[in-house]
N, C-alpha and C positions, 0 to 999 in steps of 0.2 A: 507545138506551142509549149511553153516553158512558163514555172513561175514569174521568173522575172519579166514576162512577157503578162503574165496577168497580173502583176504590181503596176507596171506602166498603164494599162487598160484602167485599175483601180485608181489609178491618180486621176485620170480624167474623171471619174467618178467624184472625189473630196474636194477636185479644183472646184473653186468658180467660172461661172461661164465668163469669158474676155469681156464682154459686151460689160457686163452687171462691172466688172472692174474698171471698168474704164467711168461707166457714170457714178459708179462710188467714189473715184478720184475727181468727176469734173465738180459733184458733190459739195466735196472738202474743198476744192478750189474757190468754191463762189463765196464760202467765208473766208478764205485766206484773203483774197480779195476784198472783199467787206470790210476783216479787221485794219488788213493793211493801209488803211486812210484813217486811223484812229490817232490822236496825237498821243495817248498815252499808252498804247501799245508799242513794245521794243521788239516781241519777236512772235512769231509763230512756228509751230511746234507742231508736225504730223505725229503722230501715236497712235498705239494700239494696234494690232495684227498687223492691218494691210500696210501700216506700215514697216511693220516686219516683213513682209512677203508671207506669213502663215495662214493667212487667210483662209480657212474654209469653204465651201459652198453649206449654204447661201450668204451671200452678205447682209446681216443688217443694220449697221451702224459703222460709221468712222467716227474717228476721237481726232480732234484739234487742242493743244495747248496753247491758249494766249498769255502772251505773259505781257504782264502790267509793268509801267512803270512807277518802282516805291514811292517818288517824291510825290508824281501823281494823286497816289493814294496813301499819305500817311499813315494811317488808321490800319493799314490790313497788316497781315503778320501778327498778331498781337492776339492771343485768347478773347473772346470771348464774341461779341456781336457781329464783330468786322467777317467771318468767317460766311457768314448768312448772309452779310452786306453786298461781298464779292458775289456771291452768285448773283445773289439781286441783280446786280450792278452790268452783269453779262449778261443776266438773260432779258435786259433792258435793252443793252446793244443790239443783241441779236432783233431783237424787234422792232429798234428802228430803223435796223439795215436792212433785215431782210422777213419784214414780217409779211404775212399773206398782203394783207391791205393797203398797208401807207410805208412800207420796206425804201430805204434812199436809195437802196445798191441792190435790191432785189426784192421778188417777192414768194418766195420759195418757203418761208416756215410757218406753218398753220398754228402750230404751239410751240413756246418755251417754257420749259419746266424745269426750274430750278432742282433738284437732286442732295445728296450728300457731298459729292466730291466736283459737279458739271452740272451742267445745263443742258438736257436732254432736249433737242430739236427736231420736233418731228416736219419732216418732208414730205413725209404720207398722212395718209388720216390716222389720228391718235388712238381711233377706236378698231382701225383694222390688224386681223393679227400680223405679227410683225414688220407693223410698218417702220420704214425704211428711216432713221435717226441720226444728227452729226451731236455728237457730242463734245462740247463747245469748258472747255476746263482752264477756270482763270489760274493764272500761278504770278507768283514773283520767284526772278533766275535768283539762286545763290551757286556757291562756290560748291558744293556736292549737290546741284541738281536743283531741285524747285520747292518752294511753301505753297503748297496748294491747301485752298480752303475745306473742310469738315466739318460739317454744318449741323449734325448731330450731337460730337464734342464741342460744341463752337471752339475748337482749335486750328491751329494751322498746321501741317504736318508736313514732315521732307518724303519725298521722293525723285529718283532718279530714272524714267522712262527711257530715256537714251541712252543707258547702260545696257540692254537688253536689247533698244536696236542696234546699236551696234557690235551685240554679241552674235545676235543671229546676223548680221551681216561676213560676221569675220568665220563664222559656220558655213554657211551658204560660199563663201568664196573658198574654199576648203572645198567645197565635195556640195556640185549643182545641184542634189537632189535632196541636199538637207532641207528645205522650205518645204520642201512638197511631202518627206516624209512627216516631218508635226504635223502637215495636215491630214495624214491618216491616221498619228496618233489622237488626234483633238477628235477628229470623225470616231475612232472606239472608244472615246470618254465620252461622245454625246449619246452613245446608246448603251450606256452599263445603265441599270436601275436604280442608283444614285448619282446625285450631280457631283460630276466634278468638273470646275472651274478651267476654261481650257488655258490657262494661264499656267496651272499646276504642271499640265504636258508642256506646256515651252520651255516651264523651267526645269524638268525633269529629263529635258530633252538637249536640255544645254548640257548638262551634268553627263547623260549616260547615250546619248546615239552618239555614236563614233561616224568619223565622218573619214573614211578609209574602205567601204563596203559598199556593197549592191545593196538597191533598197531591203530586199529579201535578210540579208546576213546582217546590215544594220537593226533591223528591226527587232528580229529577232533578239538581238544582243541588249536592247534598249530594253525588253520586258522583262530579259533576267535581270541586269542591272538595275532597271528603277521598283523590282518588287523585291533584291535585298535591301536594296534603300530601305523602303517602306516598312518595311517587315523588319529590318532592327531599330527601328523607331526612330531613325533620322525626320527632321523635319522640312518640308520643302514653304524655304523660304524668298522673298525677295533677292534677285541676285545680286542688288546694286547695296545688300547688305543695311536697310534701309527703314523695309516696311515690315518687318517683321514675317510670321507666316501668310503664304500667298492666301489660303481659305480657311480661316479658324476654325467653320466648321465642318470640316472632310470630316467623313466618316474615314480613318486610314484601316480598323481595320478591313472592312470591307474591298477600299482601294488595294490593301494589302493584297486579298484574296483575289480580286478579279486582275490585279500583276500576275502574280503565280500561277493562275491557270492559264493565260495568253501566254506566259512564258514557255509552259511546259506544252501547251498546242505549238508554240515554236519552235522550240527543240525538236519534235515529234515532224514539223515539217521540212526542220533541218536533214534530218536521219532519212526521211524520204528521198529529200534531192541527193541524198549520199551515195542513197540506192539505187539513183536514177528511176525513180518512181514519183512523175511529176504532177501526177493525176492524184495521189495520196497528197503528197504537200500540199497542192492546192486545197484539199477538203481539210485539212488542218487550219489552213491560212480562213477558211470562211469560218471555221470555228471562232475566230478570233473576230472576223470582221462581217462576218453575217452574210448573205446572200448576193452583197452588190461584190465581192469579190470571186472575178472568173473563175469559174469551176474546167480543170483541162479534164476530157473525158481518157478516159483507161483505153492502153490502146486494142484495137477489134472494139470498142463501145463509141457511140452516138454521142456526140457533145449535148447536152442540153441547153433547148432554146433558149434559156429567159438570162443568157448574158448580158451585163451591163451594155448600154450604146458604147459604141467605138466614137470615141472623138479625139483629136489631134491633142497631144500634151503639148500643149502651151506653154511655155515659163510664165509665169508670175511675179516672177522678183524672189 
């Protein structure tokens, strides 16, 4: 057994199970559907990871963009009430298409809750943890992307979501295993002791995983590169150049530190496989990624049991 044979193992680990993806897509379908008999709906809009292919395990939410049509709604775009209006406005739709009880096209949403920026739809019980949410984001199309409502600033703001999928499209078609590595980079940002936003890793990940490498040498290359990033104080912002920084309030330097030490745990498992000592790299690599990543045992020594399940690597998109 080889690293790169416990990266593959480790993918199956950060994938989703096919199954869950498949009902997160039929999900999002039943409001694409929904909207799509709106007369003043012009387009809808998949977003957010899975529509990246980044998805992690587990899934708990998809993002839908509806976009309105202006003449429709005069009033939106404009500072001040209209921004509060639109969600209103959606998470009224949502309720008459597909509310638990009197839903026209469905009865699948138990709550709408309007939000800052969407309309949080829950499909599970609201009170269980992490039930299962489509998040439902009214917009008007402009010519650099979308006015989506902000319901806090009662403003309306630009954003461009389909910059970034088709950024990781034109990655992922480049080198199959780009998708599957962010989701092991967003799997070691869920388990550092401060949050960081797994948005920060796709855009970090556009920037610095090269996409010419085994998972192993990619990765590696990503931790040194995205903790000089960090560490000379560059900011990780929007890439469609738009929204400014992705998480105002990263702790960076913290992110700094916990780069620089995966970094140098990945140098350290580089030097290993140099040595052909695959049983060291490996225990470097769980430095970094914690116990769900396969440990190869040293040879004359006993593997230990508690390696992750073996499951089929699936693509994902």
């Amino acid at each position: 057994m080889s690293v790169l044979d416990s990266f593959a193992t480790f993918q199956t680990v950060v994938n989703a199970d096919p199954d869950q993806v498949t009902e997160a897509r039929r999900r999002r379908r039943l409001f694409e559907a929904a909207f799509s008999t709106e007369s003043d709906v012009t387009e809808l809009v998949p977003s957010g990871s899975l529509a990246r292919g980044t998805h992690k395990a587990p899934i708990h939410d998809v993002d839908l963009i509806v976009v309105f049509d202006p003449e429709a709604h005069s009033s939106w775009g404009q500072d001040g009430d209209s921004a509060e209006d639109a969600l209103e406005y959606a998470g009224s739709a949502v309720n008459r298409l597909l509310g638990a009880t009197y839903g026209t096209a469905g009865h699948e949403v138990r709550l709408a809750k309007p939000r800052n920026h969407a309309v949080k739809c829950f499909l599970d019980d609201p009170e269980a943890e992490d039930a299962f949410t489509v998040d439902v984001m009214p917009a008007l199309r402009q010519n650099n992307g979308f006015l989506i409502p902000e319901k806090l600033s009662k403003r309306w703001i630009t954003a461009d979501p389909e910059y970034l999928i088709a950024e990781a499209a034109r990655k992922h078609a480049e080198w199959r295993q780009y998708a599957g590595a962010v989701r092991m980079l967003k799997y070691w940002a869920s388990k550092q002791s401060f949050k960081i936003k797994s948005l920060v890793m796709e855009v970090l990940a556009l920037d610095h995983l090269p996409t010419t490498s085994n998972r192993s040498a990619a990765v590696q290359s990503f931790f040194t590169a995205a903790a000089y990033h960090v560490e000379s104080g560059l900011t990780i912002e929007d890439p469609a150049g738009l929204c400014g920084p992705v998480q105002p309030d990263l702790d960076t330097d913290q992110l700094a530190e916990a780069l620089r030490s995966a970094a140098q745990s990945a140098t350290s498992a580089g030097t290993a496989r140099s040595n052909n000592d695959e049983a060291a790299a490996s225990r470097h690599w769980r430095d970094i990624f914690g116990d769900a990543f396969p440990e190869i045992a040293a040879i004359g020594v006993a593997a230990t049991p508690d390696r992750p399940r073996t499951v089929k690597d699936s693509p994902q998109g």
